[in-house]
C-alpha positions as CSV (number, residue, x, y, z in Angstrom):
1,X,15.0,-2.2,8.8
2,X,13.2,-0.9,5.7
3,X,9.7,0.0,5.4
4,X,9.1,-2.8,3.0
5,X,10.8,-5.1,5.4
6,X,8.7,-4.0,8.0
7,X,5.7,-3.8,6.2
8,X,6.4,-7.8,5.6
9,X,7.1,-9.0,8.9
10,X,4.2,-6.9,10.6
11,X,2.4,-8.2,8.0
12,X,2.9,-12.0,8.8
13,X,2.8,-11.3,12.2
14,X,6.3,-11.2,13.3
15,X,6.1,-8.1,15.3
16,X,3.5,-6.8,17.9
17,X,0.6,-4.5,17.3
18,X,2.3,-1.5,19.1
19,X,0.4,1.7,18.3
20,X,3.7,2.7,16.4
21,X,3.8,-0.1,14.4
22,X,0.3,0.2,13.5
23,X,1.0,3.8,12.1
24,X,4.3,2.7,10.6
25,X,1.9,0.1,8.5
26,X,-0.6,2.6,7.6
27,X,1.7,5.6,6.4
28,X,3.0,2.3,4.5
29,X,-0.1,1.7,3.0
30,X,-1.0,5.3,2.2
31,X,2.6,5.5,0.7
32,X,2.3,2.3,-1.7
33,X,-1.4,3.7,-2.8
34,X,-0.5,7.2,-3.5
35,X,2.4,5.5,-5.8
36,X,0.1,3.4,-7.7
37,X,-1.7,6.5,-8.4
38,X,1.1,8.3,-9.5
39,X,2.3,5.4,-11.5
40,X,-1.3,5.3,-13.3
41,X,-0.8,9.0,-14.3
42,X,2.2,9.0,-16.1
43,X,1.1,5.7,-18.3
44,X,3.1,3.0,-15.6
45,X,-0.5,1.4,-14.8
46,X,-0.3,-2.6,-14.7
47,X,-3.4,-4.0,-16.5
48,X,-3.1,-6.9,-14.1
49,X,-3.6,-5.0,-11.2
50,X,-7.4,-6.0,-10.8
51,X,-7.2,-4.4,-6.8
52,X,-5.7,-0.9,-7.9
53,X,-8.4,-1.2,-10.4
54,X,-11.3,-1.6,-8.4
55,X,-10.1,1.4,-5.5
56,X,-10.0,3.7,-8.7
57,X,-14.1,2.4,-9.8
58,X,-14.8,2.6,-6.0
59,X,-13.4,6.0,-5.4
60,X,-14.8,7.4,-8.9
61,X,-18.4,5.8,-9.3
């Protein structure tokens, strides 16, 4: 199964909360944000994305 798979079904609830499974969803997480920050970088930011938008005002004010 793929992460983003994964990441769906633990997210709906489909699969237990198993200590592995919980890190398996946060390296997930920490992969998908660290993309969106890469993306932003090199000109790929989305204006639409009001929640990347407001981690970059949080992390910066």
């Amino acid at each position: 199964m793929s992460s983003q798979q994964f990441y769906q079904r633990y997210e709906h609830g489909e699969l237990d909360d198993s200590a592995d499974f919980m890190e398996w969803s946060s390296f997930y997480d920490m992969n998908m944000s660290t993309q969106q920050h890469l993306d932003w970088l090199i000109g790929g930011y989305n204006d639409s994305d009001k929640y990347f938008r407001k981690q970059i005002f949080l992390k910066h004010a």
